[in-house]
N, CA, C and O of each residue as an XYZ file, in Angstrom:
884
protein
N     144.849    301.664     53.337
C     145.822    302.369     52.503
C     145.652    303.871     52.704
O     144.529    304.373     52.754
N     146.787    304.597     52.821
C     146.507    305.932     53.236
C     147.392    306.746     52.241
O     148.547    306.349     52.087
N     147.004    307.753     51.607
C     147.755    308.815     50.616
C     148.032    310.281     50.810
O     147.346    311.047     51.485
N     148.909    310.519     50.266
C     149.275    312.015     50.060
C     148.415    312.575     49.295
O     147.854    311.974     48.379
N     148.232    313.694     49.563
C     147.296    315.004     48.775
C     148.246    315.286     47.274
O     148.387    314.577     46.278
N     148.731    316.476     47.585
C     149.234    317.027     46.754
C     150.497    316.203     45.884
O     151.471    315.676     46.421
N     150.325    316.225     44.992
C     151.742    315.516     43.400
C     151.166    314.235     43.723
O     151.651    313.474     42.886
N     150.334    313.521     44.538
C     149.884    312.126     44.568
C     148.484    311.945     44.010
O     148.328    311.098     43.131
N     147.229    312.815     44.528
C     146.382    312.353     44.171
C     145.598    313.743     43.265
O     144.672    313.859     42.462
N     146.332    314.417     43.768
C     146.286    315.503     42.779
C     147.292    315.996     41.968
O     148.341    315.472     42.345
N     147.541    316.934     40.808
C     148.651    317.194     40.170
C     148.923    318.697     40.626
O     147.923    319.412     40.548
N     149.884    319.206     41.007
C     149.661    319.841     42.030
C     150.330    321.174     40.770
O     149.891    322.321     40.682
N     151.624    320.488     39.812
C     152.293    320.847     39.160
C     151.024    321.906     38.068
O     151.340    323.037     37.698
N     150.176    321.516     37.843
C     149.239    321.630     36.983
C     148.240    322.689     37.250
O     147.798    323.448     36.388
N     147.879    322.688     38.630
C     147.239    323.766     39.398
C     147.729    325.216     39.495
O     147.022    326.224     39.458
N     149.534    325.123     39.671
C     150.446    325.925     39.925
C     150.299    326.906     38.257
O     150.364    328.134     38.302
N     150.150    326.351     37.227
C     150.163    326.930     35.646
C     149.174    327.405     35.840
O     149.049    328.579     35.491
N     148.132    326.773     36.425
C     146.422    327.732     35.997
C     146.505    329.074     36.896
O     145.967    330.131     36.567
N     147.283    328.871     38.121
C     147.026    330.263     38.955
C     148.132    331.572     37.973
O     147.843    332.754     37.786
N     149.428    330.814     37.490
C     149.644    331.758     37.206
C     149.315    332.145     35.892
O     149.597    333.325     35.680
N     148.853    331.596     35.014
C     147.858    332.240     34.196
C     146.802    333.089     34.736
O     146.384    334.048     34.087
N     146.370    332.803     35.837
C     145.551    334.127     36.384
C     145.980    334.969     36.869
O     145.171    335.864     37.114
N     147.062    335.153     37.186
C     147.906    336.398     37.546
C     148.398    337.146     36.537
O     148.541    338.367     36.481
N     148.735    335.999     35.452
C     149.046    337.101     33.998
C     147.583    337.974     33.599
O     147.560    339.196     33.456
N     146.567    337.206     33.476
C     145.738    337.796     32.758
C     145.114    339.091     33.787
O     144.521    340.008     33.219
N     145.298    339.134     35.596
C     145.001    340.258     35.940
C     146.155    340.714     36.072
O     145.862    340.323     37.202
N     147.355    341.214     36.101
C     148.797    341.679     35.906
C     149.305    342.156     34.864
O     149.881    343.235     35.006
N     149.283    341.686     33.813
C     149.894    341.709     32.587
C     149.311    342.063     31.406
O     148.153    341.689     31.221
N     149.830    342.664     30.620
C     149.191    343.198     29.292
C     150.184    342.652     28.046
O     151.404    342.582     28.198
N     149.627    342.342     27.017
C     150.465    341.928     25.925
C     151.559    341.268     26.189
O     152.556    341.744     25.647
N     151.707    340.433     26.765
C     152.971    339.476     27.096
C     153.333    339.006     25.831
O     152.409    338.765     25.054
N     154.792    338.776     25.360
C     154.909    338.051     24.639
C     155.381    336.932     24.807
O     156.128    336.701     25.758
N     154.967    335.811     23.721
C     154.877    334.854     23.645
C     155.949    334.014     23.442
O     155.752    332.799     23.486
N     157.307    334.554     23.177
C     158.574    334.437     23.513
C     158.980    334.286     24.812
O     159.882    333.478     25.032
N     158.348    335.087     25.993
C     159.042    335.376     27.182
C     157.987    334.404     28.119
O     158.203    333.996     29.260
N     156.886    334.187     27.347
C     155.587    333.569     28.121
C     156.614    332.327     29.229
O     156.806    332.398     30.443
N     157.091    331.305     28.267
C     157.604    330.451     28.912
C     158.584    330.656     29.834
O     158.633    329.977     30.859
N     159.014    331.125     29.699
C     160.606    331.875     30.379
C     159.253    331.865     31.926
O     158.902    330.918     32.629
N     158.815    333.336     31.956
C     157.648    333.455     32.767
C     156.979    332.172     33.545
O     156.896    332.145     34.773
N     156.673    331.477     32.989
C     156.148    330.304     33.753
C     157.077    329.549     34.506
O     156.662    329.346     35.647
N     157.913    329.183     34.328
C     159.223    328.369     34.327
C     159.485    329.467     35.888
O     158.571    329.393     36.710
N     160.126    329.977     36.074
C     160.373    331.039     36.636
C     158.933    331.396     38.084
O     159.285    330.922     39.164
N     158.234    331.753     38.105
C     157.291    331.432     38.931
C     156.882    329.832     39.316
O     156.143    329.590     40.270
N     157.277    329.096     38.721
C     156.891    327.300     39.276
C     158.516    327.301     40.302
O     158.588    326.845     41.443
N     159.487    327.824     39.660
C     160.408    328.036     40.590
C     160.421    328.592     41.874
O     160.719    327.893     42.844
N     160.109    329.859     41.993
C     159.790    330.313     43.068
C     158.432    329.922     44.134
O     158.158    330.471     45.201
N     157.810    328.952     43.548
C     156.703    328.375     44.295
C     157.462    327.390     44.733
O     157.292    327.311     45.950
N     158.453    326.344     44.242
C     158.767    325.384     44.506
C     159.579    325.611     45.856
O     159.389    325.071     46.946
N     160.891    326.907     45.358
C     160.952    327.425     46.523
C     160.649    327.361     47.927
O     161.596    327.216     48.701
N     159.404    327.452     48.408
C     158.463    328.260     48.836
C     157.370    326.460     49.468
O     156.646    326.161     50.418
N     157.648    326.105     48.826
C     156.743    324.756     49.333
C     156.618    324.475     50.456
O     157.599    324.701     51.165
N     155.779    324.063     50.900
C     155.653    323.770     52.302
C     155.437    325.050     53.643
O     155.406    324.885     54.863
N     155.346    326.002     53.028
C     155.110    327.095     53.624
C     154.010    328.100     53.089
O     153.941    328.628     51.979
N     152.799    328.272     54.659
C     151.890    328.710     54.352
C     151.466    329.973     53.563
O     150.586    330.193     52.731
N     152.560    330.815     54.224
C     152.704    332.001     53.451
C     153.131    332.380     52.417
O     154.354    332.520     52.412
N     152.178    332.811     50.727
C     152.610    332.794     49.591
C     153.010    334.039     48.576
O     153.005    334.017     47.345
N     153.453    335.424     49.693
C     153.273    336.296     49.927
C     154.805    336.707     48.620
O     154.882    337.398     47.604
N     155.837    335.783     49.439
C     157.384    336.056     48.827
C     157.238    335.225     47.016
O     157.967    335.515     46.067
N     156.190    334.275     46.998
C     156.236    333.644     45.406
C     155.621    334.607     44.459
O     156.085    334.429     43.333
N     154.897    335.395     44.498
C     154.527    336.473     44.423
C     155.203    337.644     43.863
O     155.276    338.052     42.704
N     155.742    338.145     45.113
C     156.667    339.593     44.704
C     157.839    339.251     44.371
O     158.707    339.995     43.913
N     157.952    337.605     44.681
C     159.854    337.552     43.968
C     159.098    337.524     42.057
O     159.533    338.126     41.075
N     158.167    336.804     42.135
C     157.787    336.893     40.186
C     158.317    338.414     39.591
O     159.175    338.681     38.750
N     157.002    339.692     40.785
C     156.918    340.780     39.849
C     157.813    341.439     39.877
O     157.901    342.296     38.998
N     159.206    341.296     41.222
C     160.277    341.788     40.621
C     161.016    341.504     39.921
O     161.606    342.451     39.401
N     161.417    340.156     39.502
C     161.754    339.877     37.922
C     161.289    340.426     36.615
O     161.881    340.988     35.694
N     159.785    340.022     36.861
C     158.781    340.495     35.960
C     158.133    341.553     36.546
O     157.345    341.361     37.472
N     158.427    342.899     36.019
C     157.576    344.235     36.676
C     156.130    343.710     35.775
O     156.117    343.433     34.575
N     155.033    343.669     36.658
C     153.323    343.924     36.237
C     152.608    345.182     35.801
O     152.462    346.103     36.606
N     152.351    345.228     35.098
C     151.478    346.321     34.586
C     150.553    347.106     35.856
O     150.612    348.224     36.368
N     149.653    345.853     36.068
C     148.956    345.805     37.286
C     149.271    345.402     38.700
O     148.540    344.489     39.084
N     150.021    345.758     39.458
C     150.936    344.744     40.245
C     149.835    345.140     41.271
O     149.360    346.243     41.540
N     149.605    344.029     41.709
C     148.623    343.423     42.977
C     149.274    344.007     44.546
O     150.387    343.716     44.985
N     148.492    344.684     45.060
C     149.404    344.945     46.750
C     149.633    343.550     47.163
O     149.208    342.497     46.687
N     150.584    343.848     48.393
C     151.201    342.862     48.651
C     150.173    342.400     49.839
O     150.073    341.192     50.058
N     149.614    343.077     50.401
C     148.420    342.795     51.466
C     147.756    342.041     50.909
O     147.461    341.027     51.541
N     147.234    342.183     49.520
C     146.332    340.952     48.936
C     146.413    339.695     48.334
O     145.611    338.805     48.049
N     147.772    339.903     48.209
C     148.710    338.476     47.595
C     148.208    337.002     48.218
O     148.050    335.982     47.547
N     147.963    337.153     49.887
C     147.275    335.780     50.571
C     146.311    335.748     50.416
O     145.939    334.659     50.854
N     145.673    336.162     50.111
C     144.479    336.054     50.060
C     143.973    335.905     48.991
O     142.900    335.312     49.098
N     144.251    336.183     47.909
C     144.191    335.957     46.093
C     144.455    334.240     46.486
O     143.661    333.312     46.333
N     145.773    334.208     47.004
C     146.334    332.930     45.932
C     145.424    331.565     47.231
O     145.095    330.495     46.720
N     145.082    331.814     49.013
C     144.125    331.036     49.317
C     142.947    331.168     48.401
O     142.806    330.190     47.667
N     141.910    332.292     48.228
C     141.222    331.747     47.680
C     141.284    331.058     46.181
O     140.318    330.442     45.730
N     142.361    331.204     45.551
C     142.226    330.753     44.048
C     142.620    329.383     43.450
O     142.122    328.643     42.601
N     143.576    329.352     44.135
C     144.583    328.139     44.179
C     144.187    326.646     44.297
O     144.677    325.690     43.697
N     142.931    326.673     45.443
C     142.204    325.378     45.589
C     141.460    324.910     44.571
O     141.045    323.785     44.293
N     141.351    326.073     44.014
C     140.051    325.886     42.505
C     140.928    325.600     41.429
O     140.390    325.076     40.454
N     142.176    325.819     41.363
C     142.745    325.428     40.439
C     143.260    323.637     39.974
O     143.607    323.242     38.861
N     143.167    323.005     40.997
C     143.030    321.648     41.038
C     142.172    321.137     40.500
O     141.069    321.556     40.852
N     142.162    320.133     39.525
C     141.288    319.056     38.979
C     141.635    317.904     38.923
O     142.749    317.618     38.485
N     140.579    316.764     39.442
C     141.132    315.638     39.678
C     140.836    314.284     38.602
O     139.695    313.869     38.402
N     141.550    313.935     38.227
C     141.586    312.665     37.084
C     140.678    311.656     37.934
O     140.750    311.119     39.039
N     139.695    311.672     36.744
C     138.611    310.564     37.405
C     138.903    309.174     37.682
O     138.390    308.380     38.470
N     139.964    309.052     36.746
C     140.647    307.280     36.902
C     141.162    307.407     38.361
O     141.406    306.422     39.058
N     141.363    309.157     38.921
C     141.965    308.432     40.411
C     140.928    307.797     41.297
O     141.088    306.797     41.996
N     139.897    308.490     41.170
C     138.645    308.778     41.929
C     137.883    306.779     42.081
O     137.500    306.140     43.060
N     137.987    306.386     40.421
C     137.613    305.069     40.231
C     138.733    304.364     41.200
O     138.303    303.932     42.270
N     140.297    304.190     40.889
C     141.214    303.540     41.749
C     140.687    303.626     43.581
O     140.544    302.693     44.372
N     140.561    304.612     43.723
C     140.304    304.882     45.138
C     138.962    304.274     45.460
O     139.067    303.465     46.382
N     137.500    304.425     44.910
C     136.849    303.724     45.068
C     136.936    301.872     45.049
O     136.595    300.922     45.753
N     137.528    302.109     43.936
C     137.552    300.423     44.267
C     138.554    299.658     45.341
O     138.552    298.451     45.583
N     139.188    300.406     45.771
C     140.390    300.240     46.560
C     139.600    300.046     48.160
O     139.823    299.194     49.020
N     138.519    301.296     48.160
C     137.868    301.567     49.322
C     136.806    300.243     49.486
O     136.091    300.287     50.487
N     136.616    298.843     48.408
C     135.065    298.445     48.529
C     135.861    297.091     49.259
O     135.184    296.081     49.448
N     137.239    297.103     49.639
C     138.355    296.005     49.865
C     138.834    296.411     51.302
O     138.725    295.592     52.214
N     139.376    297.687     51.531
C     140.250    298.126     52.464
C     140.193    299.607     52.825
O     140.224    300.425     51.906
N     140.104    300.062     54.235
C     139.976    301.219     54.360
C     141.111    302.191     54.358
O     142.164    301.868     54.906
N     140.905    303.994     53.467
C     141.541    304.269     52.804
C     141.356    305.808     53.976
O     140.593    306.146     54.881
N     142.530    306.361     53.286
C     142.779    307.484     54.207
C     143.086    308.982     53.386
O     142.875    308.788     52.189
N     143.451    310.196     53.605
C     144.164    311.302     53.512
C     145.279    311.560     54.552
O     144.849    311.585     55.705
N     146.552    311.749     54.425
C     147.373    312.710     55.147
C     147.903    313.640     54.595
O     148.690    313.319     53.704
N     147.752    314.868     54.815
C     148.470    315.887     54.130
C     149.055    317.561     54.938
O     148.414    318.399     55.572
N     149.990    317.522     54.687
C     150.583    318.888     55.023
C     150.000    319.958     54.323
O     149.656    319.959     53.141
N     149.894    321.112     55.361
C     149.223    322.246     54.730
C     148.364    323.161     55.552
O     148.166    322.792     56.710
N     147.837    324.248     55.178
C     146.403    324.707     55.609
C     145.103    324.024     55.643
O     144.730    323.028     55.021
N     144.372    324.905     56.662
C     142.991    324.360     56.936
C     142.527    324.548     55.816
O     142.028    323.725     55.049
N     142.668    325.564     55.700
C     141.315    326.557     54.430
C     141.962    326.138     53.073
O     141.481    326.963     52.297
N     142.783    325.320     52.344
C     143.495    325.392     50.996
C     143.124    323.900     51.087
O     142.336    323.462     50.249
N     143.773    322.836     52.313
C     143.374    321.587     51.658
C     142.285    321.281     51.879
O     141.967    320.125     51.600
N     141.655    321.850     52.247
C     140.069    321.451     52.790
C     139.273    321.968     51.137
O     138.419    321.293     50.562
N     139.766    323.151     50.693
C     139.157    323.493     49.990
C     139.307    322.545     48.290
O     138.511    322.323     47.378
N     140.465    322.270     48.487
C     140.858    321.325     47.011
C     140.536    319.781     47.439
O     140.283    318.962     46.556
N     140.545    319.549     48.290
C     139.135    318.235     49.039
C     138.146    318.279     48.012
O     137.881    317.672     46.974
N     137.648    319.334     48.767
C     135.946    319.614     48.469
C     135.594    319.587     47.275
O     134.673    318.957     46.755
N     136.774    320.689     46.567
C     136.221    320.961     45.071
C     136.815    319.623     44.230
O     136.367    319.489     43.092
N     137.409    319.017     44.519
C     137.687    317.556     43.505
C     136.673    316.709     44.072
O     136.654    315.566     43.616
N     135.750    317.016     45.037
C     135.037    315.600     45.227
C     135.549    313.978     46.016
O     135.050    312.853     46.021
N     136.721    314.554     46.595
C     137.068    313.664     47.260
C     137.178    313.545     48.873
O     137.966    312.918     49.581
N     136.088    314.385     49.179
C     136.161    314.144     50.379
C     134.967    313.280     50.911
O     134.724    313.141     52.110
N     134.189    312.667     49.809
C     133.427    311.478     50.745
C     134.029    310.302     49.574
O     133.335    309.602     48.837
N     135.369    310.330     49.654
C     135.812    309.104     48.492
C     136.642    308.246     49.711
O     137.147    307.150     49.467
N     136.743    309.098     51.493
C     137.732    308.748     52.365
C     137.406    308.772     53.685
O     136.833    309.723     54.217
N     137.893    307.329     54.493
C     137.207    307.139     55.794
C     138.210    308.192     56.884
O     137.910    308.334     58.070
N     139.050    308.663     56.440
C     139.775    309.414     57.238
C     140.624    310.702     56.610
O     141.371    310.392     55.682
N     140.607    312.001     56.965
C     141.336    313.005     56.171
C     141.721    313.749     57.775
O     140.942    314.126     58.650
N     143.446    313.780     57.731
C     143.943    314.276     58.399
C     144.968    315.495     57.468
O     145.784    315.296     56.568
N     144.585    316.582     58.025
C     145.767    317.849     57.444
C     146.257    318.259     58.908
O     145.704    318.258     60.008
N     147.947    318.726     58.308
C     148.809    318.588     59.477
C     148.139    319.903     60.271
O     148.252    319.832     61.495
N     147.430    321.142     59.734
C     147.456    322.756     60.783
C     146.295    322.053     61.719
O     146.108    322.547     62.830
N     145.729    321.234     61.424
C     144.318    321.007     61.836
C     145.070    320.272     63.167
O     144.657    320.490     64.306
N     145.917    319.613     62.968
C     146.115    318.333     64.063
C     148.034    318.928     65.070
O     148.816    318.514     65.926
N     147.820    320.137     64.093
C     149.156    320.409     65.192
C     150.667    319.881     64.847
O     151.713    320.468     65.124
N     150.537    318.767     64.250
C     151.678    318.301     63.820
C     151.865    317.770     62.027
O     150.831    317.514     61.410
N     153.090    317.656     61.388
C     153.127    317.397     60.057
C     154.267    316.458     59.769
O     155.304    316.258     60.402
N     153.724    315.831     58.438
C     154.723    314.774     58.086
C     156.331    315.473     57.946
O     156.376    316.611     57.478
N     157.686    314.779     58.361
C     157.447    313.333     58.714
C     157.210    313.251     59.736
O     157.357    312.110     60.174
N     156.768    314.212     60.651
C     156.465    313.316     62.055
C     155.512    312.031     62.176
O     154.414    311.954     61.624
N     156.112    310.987     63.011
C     155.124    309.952     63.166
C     154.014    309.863     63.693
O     153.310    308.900     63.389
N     153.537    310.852     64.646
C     152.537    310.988     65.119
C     150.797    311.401     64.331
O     149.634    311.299     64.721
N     151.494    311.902     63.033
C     150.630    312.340     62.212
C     150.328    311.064     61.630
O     149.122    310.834     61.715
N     150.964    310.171     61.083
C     150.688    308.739     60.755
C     149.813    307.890     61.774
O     149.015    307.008     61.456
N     150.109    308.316     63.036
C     149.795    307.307     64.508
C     148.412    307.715     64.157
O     147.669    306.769     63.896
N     147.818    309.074     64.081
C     146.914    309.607     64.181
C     145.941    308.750     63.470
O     144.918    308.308     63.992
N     146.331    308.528     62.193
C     145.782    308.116     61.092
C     145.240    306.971     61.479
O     144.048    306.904     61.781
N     146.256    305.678     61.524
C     145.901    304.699     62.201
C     145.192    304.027     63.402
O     144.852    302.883     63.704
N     145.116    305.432     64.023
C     143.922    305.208     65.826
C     142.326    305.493     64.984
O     141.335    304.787     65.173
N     142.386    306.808     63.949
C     141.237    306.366     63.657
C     140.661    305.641     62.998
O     139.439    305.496     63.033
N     141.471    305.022     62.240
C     140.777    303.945     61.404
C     141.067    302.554     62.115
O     140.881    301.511     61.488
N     141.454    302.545     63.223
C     141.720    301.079     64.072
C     142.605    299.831     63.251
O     142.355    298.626     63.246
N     143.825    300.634     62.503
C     144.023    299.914     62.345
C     145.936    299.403     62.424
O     146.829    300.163     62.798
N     146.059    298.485     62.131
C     147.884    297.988     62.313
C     148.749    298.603     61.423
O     148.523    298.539     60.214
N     150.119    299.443     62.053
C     150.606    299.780     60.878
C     151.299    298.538     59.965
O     151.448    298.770     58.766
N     151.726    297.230     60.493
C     152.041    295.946     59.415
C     151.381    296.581     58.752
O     152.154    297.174     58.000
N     150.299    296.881     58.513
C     148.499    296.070     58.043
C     148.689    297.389     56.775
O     148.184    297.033     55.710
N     149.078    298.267     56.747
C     149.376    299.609     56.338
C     150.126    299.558     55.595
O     151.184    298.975     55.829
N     149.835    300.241     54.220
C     150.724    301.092     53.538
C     150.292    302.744     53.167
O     149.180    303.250     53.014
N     151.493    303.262     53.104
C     151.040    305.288     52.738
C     151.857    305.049     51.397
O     152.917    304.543     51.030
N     150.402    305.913     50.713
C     151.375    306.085     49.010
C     151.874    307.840     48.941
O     151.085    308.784     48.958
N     152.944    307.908     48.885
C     153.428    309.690     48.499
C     154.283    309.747     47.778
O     155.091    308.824     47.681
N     154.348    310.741     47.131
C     155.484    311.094     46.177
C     157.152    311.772     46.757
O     158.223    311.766     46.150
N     156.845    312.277     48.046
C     157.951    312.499     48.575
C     159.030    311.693     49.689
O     158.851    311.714     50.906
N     159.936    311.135     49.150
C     160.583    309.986     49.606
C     160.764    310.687     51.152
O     160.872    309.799     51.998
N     160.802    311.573     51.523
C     161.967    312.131     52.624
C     160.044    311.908     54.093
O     159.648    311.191     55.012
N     159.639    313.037     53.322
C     158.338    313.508     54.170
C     157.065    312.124     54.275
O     156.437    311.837     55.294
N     156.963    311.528     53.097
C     155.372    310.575     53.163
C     156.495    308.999     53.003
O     155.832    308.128     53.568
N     157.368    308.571     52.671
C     158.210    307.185     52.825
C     158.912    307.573     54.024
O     158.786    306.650     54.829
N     159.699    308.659     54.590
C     160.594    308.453     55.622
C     159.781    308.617     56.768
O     160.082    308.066     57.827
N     158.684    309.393     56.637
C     157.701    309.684     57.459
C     156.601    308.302     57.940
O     156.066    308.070     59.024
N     156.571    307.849     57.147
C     155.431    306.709     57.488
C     156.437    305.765     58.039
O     156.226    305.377     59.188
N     157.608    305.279     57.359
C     158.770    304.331     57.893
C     158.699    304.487     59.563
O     158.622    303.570     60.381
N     158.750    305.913     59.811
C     158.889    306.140     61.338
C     157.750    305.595     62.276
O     157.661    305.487     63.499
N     156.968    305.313     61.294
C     155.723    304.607     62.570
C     155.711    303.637     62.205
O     154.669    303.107     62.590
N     156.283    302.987     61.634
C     156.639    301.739     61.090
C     155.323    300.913     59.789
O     154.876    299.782     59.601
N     155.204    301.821     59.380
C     154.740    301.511     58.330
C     155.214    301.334     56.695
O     155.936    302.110     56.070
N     154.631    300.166     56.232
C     155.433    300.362     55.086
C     155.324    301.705     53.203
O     154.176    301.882     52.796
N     155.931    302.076     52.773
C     155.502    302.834     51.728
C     155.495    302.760     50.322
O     156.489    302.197     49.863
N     154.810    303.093     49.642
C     155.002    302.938     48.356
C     155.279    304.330     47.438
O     154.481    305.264     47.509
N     156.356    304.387     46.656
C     156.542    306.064     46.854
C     155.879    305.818     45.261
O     155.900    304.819     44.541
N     155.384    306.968     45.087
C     154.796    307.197     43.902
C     155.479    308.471     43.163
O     155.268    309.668     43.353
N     156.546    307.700     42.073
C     157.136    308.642     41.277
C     156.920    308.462     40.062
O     157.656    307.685     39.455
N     155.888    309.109     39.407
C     155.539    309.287     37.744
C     156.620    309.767     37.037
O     156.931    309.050     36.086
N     157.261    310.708     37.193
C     159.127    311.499     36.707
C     159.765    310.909     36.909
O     160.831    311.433     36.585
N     159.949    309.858     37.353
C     161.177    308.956     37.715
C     162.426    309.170     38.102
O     163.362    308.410     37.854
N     162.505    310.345     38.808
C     163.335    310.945     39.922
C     164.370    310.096     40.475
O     164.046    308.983     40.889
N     165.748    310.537     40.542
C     166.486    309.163     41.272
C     166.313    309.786     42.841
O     166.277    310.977     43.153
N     166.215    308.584     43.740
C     166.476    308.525     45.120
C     167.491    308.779     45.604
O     168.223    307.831     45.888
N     168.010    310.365     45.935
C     169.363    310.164     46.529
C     169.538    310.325     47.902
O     170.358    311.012     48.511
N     168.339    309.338     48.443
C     168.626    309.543     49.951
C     169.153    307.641     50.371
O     169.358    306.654     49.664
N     169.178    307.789     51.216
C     168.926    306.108     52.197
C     168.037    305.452     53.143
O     168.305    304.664     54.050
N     166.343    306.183     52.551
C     165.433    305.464     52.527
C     164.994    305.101     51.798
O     164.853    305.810     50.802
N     164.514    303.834     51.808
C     164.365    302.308     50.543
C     162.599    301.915     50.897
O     162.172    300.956     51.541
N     161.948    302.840     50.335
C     160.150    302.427     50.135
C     160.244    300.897     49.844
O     161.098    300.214     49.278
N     158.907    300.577     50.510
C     158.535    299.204     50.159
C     158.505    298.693     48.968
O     158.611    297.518     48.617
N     158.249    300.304     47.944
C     158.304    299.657     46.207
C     157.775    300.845     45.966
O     157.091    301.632     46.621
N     158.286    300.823     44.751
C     158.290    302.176     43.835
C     157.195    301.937     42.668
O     157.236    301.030     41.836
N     156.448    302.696     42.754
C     155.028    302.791     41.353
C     155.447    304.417     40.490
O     156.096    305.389     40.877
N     154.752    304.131     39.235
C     154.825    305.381     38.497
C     153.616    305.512     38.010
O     153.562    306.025     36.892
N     152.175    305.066     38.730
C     151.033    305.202     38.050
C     150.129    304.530     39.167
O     150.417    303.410     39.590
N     149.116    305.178     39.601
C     147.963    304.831     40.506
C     147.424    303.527     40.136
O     147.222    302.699     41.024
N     147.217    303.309     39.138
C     146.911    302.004     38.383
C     147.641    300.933     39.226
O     146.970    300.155     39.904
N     148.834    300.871     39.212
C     149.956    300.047     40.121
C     149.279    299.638     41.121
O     148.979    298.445     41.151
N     148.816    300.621     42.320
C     148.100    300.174     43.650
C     146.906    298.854     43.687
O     146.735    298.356     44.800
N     146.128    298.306     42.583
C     145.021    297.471     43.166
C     145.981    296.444     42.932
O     145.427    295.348     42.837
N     147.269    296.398     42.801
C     147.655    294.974     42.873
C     148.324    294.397     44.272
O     148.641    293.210     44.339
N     148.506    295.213     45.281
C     148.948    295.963     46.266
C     147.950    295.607     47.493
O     148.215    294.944     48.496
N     146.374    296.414     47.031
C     145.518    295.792     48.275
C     145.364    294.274     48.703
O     144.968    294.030     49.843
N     145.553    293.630     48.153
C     145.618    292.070     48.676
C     146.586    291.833     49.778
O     146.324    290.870     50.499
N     147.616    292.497     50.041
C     148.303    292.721     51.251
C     147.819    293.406     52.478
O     148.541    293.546     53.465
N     146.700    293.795     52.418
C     145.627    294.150     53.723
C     145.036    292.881     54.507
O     144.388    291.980     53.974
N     145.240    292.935     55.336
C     143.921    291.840     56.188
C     142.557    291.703     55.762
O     141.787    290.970     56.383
């Protein structure tokens, strides 16, 4: 069984609030608590924006020109703030950590994820899940990114195994279901929000809770 990083095994949504709470508290003075939300709302936007792209330079200065900063951060240091901070802002729900272990004492389990070296390596590390997995592939490392199939192929040469034999759990129907489909593997999309599908790829089955998956491994060899 092989998974997505980010909105799958981490909450990625959740990480995104803690950084910018740290940008308020070095930026900002007396915010009020009226506009606080407005503020948040508004920067998760412009990150969302911005997804999938390494450079976090524009989520940033599009905030403080909405919102002028008291303290406004150069823009030279903007990458480098939000690599180093950002990985630390992740915390991982131990019920995932248990699912995945027990998942792992049945069938061998994987990482694929889009991104940087230095960011997913680093929110790996600091959740403790990088000896929870017989395989962790990130796309800068390997040259290529979901949906390409090759990033899936990858997956499967090192763990020797069939994509039948395979399922990838992700939250993004287009990139980790249309993406794994292409190597012919099957997917399980993992939508907790319950998002409608408005594309015309049809996952193997739809979960809204990690819990869902141990009923699932019995379909491994």
């Amino acid at each position: 069984m092989l998974f997505d990083l980010d909105d799958t095994l981490l909450n990625r949504d959740r990480a995104v609030e803690k950084l910018f709470l740290m940008i308020l508290e070095k930026c900002y003075e007396d915010v009020k608590h009226t506009v606080l939300r407005e503020m948040m709302h508004k920067f998760k936007e412009y990150d969302k924006k911005s997804y999938g792209y390494s450079d976090k330079t524009i989520v940033v200065e599009s905030f403080f020109e909405e919102f002028p900063p008291k303290n406004r951060m150069p823009r030279d240091h903007i990458q480098d703030f939000w690599n180093n901070n950002f990985p630390h802002c992740f915390s991982i729900n131990q019920n995932t950590i248990k699912i995945v272990n027990t998942i792992k004492k049945y069938i061998k389990v994987g990482i694929i994820t889009n991104g940087t070296i230095q960011r997913q390596k680093a929110k790996i590390t600091n959740t403790n899940l990088n000896g929870c997995f017989d395989t962790i592939i990130i796309s800068e490392e390997v040259g290529f990114s979901k949906p390409d199939k090759r990033i899936f192929e990858l997956a499967l040469n090192n763990l020797n195994v069939q994509p039948e034999a395979t399922l990838f759990v992700g939250d993004d129907i287009e990139k980790d279901i249309g993406g794994c489909q292409n190597a012919n593997m099957n997917g399980l999309w993992f939508n907790p929000n319950k998002i409608n599908n408005n594309t015309e790829i049809k996952p193997y089955a739809e979960i809204n809770s990690l819990d869902r998956l141990l009923s699932y491994i019995t379909y491994a060899p």
